[in-house]
C-alpha positions in Angstrom: 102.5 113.5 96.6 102.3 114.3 100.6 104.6 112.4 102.7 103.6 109.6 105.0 103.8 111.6 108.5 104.5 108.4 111.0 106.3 106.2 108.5 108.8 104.4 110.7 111.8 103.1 109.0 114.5 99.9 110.2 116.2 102.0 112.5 113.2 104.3 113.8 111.6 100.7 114.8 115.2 99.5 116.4 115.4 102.6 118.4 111.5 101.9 119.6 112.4 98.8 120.4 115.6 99.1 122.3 113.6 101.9 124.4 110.6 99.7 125.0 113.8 96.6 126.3 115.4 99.8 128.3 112.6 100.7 130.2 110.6 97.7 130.7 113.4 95.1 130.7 113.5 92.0 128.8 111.2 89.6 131.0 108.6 92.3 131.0 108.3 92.7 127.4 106.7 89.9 125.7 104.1 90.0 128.7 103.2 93.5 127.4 103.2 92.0 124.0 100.9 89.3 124.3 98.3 92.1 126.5 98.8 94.4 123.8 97.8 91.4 121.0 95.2 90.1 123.3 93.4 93.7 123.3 93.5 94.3 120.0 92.0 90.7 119.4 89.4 91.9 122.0 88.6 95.5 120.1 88.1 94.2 116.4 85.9 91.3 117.6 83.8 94.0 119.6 83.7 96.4 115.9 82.5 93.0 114.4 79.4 91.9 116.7 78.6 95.8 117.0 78.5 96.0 112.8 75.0 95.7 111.9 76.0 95.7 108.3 78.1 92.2 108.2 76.0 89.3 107.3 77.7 86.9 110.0 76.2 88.9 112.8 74.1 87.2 114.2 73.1 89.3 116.9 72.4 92.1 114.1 69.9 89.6 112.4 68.3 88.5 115.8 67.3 91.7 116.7 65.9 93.2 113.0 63.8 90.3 113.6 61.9 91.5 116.5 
């Protein structure tokens, strides 16, 4: 079986996360965060109205109609 190449572990994620409080200090942080959630949010709803293939897009159904 191959090994996972980027599997993090408890204390691979601990030392992420004490870097990430290091450098951008601890008000800065959950600001990041919620950008970093907010464009993710943003890029799966843009895969979703570009899939042609899902049947609740209706912009995919409004323009095979024309």
């Amino acid at each position: 079986m191959f090994p996972v190449a980027f599997a993090l572990g408890p204390m691979e994620l601990a030392l992420v996360f004490g870097l990430a409080l290091l450098l951008f200090g601890g008000s800065r942080l959950p600001t990041l965060m919620r950008s970093l959630g907010q464009s993710v949010t943003e890029f799966k709803k843009g895969i979703r109205e570009d899939d042609p293939a899902d049947p609740n897009n209706l912009e995919a159904k409004k323009s095979d109609t024309k």
